[in-house]
C-alpha positions as CSV (number, residue, x, y, z in Angstrom):
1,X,172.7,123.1,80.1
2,X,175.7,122.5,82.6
3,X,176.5,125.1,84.6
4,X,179.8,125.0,85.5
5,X,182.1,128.3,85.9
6,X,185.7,129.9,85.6
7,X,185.4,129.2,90.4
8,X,186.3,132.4,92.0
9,X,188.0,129.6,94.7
10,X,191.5,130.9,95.5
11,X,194.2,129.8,97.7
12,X,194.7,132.9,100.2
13,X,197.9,133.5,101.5
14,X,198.4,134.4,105.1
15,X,201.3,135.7,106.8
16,X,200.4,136.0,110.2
17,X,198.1,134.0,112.7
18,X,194.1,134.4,111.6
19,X,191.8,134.2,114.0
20,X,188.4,133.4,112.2
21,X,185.2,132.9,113.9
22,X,186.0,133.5,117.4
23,X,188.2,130.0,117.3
24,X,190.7,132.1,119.7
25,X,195.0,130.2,119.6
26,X,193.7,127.8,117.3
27,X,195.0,129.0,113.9
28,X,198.6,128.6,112.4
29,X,197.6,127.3,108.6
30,X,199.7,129.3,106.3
31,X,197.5,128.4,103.1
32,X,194.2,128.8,103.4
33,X,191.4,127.6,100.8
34,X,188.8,130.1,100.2
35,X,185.2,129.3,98.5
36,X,183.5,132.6,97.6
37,X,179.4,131.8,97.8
38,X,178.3,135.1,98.4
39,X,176.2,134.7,95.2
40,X,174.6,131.5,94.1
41,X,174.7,131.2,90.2
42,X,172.1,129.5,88.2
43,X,172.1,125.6,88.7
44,X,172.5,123.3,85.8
45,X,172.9,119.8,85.2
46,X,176.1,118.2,85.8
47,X,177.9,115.1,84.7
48,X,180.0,112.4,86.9
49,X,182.4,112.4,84.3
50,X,182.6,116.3,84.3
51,X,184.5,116.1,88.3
52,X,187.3,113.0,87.1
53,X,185.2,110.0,87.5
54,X,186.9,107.0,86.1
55,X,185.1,104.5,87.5
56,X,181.6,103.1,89.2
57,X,181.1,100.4,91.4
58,X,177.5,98.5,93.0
59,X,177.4,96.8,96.1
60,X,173.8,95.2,96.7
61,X,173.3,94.7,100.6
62,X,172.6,91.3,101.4
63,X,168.9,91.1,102.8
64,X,168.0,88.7,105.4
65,X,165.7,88.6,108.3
66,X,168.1,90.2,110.5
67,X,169.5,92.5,108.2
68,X,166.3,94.6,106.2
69,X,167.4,97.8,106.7
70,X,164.8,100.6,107.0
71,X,167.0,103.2,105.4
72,X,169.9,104.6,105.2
73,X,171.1,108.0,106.8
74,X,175.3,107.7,106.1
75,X,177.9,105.1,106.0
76,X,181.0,104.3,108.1
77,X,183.9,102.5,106.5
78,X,186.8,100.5,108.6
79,X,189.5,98.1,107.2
80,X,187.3,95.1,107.1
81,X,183.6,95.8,107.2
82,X,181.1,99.1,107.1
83,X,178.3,100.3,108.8
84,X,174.9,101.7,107.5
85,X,173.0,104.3,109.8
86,X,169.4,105.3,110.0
87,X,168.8,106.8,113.3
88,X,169.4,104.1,116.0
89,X,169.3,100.7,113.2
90,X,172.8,100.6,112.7
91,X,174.0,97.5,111.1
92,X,177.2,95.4,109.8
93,X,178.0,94.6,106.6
94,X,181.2,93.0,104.7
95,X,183.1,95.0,101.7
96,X,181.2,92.8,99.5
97,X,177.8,93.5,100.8
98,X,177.4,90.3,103.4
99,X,175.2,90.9,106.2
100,X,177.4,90.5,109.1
101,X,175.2,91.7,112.3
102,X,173.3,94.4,113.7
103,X,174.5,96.8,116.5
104,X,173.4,97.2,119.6
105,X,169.6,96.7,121.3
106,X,166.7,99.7,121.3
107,X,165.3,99.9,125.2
108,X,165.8,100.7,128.5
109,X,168.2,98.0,130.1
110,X,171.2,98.6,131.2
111,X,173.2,97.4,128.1
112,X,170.3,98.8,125.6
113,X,170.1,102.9,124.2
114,X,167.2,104.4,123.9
115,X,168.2,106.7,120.9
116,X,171.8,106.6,119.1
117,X,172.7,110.1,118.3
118,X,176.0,109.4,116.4
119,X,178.2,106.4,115.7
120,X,182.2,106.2,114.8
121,X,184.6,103.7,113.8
122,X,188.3,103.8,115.4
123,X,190.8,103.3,112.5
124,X,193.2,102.1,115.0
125,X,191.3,98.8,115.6
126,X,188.1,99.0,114.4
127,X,185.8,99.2,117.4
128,X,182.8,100.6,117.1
129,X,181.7,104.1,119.5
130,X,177.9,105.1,119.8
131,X,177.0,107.7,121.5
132,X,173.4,107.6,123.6
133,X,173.2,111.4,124.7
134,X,169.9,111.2,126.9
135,X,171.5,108.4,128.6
136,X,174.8,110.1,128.7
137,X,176.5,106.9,127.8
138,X,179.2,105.6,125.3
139,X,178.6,101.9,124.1
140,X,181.9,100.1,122.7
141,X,181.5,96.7,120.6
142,X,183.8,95.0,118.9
143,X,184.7,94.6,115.1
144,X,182.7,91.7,115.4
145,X,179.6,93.9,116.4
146,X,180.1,92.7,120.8
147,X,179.4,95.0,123.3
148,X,182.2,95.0,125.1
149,X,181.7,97.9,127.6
150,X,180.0,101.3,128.5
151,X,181.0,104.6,129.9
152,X,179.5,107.7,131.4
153,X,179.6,111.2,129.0
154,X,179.3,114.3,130.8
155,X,177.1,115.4,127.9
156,X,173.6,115.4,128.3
157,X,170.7,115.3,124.9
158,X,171.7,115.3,121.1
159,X,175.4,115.2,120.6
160,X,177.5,114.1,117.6
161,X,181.3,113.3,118.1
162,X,184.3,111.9,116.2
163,X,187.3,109.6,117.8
164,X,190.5,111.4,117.4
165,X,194.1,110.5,118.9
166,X,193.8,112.4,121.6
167,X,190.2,111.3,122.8
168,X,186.8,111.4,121.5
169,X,185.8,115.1,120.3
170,X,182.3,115.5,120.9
171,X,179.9,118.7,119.9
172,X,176.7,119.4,122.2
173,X,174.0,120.5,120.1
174,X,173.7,124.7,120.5
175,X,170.1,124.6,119.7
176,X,169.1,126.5,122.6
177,X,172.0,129.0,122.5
178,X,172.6,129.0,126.2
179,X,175.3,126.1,126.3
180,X,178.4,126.5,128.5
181,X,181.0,124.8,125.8
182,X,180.5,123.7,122.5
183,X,183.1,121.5,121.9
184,X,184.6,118.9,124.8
185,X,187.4,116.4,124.0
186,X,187.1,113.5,126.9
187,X,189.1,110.3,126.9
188,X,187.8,106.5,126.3
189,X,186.2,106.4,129.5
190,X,184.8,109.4,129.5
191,X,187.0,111.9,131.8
192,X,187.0,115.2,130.8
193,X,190.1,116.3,128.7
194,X,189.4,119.3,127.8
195,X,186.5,122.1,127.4
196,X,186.2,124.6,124.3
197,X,183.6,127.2,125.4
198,X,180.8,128.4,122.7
199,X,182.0,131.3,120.7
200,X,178.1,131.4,119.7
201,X,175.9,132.4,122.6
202,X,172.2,133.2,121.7
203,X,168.9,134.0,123.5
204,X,165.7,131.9,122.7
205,X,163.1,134.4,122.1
206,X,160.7,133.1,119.5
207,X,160.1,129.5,118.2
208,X,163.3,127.2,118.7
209,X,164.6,126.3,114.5
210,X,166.2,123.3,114.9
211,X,169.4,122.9,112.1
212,X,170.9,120.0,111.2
213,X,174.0,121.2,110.3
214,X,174.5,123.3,113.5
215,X,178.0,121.5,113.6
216,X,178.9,119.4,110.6
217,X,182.3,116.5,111.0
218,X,183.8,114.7,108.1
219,X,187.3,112.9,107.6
220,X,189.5,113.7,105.2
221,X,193.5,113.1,104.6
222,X,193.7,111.1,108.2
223,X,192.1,114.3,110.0
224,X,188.4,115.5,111.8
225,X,187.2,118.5,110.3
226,X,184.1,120.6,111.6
227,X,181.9,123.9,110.4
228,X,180.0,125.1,112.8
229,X,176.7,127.1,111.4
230,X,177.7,130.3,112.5
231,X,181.2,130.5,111.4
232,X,182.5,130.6,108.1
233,X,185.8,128.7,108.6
234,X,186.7,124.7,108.3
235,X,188.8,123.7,111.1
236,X,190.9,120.4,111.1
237,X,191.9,118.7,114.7
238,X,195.5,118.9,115.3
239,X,197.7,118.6,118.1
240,X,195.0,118.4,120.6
241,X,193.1,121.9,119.3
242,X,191.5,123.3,116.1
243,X,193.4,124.5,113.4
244,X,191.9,126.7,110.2
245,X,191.9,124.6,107.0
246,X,189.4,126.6,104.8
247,X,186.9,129.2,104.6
248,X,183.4,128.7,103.1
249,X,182.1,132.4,102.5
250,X,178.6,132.9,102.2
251,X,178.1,136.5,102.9
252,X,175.2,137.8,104.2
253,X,173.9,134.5,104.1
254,X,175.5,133.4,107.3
255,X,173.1,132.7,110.1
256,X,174.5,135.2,113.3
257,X,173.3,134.7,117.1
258,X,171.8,138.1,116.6
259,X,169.9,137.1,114.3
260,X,168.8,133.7,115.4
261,X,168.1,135.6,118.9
262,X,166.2,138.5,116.9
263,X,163.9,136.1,114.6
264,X,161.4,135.2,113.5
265,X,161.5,131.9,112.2
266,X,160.6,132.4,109.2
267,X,162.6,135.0,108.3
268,X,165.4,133.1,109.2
269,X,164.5,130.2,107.0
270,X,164.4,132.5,104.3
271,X,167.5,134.9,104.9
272,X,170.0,132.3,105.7
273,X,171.6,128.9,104.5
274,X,171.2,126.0,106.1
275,X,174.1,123.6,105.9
276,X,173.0,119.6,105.8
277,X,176.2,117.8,103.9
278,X,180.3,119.1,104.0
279,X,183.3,116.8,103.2
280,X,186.1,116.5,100.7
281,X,186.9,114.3,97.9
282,X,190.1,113.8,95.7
283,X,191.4,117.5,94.7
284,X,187.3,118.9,95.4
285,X,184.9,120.2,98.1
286,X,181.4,119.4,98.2
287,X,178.9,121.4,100.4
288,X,175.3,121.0,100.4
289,X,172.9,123.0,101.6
290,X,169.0,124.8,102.1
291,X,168.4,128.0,100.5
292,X,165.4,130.1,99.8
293,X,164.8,130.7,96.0
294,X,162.2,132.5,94.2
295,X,160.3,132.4,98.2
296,X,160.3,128.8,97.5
297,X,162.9,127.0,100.0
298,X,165.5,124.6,97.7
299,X,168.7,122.2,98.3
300,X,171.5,123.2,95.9
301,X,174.9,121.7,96.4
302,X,178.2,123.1,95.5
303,X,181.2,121.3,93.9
304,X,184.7,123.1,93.7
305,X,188.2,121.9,92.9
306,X,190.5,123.2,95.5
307,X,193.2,124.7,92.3
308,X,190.4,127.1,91.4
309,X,189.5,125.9,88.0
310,X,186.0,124.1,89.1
311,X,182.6,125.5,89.8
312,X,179.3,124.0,89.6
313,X,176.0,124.2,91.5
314,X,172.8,121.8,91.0
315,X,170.2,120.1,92.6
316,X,172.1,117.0,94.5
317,X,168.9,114.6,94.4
318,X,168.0,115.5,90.6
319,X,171.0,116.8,88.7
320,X,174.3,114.7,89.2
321,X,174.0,112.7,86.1
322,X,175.6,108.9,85.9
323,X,177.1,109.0,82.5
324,X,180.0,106.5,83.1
325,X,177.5,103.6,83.0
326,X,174.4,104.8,81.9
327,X,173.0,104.0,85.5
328,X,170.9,106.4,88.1
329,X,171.5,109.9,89.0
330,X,173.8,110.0,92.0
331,X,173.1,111.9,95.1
332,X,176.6,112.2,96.8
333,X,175.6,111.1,100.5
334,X,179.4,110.9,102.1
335,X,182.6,109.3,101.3
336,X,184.0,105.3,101.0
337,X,187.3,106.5,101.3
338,X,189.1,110.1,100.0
339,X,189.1,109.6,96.8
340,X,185.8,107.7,96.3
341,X,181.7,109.2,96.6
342,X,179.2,107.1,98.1
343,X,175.8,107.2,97.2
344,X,172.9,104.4,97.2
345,X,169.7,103.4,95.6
346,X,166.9,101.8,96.1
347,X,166.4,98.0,94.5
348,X,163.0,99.1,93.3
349,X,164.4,102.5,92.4
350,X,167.2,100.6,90.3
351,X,164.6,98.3,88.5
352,X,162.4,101.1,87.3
353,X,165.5,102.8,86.3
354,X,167.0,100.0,83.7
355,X,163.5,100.2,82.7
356,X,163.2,103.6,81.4
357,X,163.8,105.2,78.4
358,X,166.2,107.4,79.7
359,X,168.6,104.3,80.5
360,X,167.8,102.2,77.3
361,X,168.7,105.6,75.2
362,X,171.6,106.3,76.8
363,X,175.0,106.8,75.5
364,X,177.5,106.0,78.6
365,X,181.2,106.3,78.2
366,X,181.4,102.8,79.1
367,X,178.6,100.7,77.4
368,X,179.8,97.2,79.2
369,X,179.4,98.5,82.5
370,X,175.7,99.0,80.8
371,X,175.0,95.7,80.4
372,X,176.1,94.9,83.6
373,X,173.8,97.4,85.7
374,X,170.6,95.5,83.8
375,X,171.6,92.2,84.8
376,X,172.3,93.2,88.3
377,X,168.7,95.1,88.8
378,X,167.3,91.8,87.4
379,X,168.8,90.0,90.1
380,X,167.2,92.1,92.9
381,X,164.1,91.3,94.4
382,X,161.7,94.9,94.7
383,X,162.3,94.2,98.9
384,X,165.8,94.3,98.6
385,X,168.1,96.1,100.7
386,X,169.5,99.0,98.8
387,X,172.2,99.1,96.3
388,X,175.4,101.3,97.5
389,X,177.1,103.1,95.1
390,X,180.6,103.9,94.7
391,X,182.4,106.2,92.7
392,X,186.0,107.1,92.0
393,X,187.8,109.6,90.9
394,X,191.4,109.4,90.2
395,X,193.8,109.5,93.1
């Protein structure tokens, strides 16, 4: 049974400066959207059609012997091509699923990385950014896939970052709670711009936890947006500083330095969420995260509409059901563009599917895209590269 409720999401109106999270001269939203997830409903299944979906598109990934992709972590979208991620295999592909090239080299020369912590696209002219934190290096190639230069970073280990237009914002992992700044905006070749110092200082008393979502970055409306784990608030990048855009509540459930410093471990797996996915799509907000259930440790995921008359929580791998074409559960993984999911499946994963019972029995809103999902699984060979998924919602 869906579960999907009256959302206790409201727009909160502020009249003066807030100051949210410790994010000191950084706030002058007047409107701020406010998701209340202080208490986590029942799941339920959910349909695609049930959040606007009007449409559903397949791109299979051409598979070569350059381009077998191991897996997929998220996509990156420019003008003219995209890029799939897993780890340090990052590689090229056309709108229409050509192979185009593989970035970069894996080693120790001087124009090789040893691991790529994050990659980003510049909108502006489609370069490509990867950031090698242990090597403290930026690598710049070309649309084309090129190298074209490198630069030092004066961040050291695991870093993520996003290109901006005032620099490239990057985060430095607060794992070990001790870090001088959290946040440090440097220019294209890697001068220091400016430093935002880490609001979140913490001791490491027991055995590190190591969180994904420490800091998470997505895109949305032609602006960065970060949550770090400790604060409740969404900021957006403007005018060269952070600005409040929305507030996530969870409560109680917020993970605190304190309490990080205080452990143990597994109490704080158990007491807290643990964010892994945030962005925004169309007129909603999806957040995805870890939570402890019944002492047994679950993802949920959280869809609102941002006018307050959406709710809905469910499992994200099991319970976002495809009923436009008939085809397989989707797994929101990121966005193509802001008014479009992107998810992917495996070839094998899409064969079995067509094959099932479930998919010859069902009942899609639009039985000629049906027809069309068989014959392209019959096309794909079990090896395949994956099959990305698009789907969009009215704009």
């Amino acid at each position: 049974m869906k579960s999907i409720i009256k959302t206790s999401l409201w727009i909160v109106l502020l009249s003066a400066i807030i100051i949210s999270c410790g994010n000191s001269g950084q706030v002058k939203e007047d409107r701020l959207i406010t998701i209340d997830l202080k208490e986590l409903p029942p799941r339920g299944t959910l349909n695609l059609s049930d959040l606007g979906a009007v449409d559903i598109q397949y791109i299979p990934l051409e598979t070569t012997g350059q381009g077998v992709i191991p897996g997929i972590r998220k996509i990156l979208v420019s003008r003219d091509y995209f890029l799939t991620v897993y780890f340090s295999n990052i590689f090229m592909f056309r709108h229409d699923g050509t192979f185009v090239t593989k970035i970069g080299k894996v080693g120790k020369g001087p124009e090789e990385f040893t691991v790529a912590h994050d990659v980003d696209i510049d909108r502006n002219d489609g370069s490509i950014y990867l950031a090698a934190g242990f090597q403290q290096k930026f690598f710049v190639f070309t649309p084309e896939g090129n190298l074209v230069r490198t630069f030092k970073t004066p961040l050291s280990s695991a870093m993520n970052f996003r290109l901006t237009g005032d620099g490239i914002l990057c985060y430095y992992s607060n794992h070990m709670g001790e870090i001088e700044n959290s946040f440090i905006l440097v220019d294209t070749t890697g001068t220091i711009l400016k430093n935002f110092p880490n609001k979140y200082p913490w001791t490491r008393t027991v055995p590190n936890v190591f969180y994904q979502g420490e800091n998470l970055f997505y895109s949305f409306d032609n602006e960065v947006r970060k949550k770090e784990i400790y604060c409740d608030t969404v900021y957006s990048w403007r005018n060269g500083g952070f600005e409040a855009h929305m507030v996530i509540d969870v409560g109680s459930r917020r993970l605190t330095p304190e309490a990080r410093t205080a452990g143990p471990a597994e109490i704080i797996m158990k007491s807290f969420l643990h964010p892994m996915e945030l962005f925004e799509f169309g007129d909603k907000v999806y957040y995805e995260f870890i939570s402890s259930q019944n002492d047994k440790m679950e993802g949920l995921a959280f869809i609102g509409s941002k006018d307050g008359e959406f709710r809905a929580f469910f499992d994200p791998e099991k319970e976002l059901l495809n009923d436009i074409d008939g085809g397989p559960n989707i797994w929101p993984r990121g966005t193509w563009d802001d008014n479009t999911l992107v998810s992917w499946v495996e070839a094998l994963s899409l064969k079995n599917w067509v094959n099932s019972d479930a998919f010859k029995n069902s009942n899609p809103r639009n039985p000629g895209r049906k027809a069309e999902l068989v014959r392209l699984a019959e096309s794909l060979e079990e090896t395949d590269n994956p099959v990305l998924v698009l789907v969009k919602f009215k704009e």
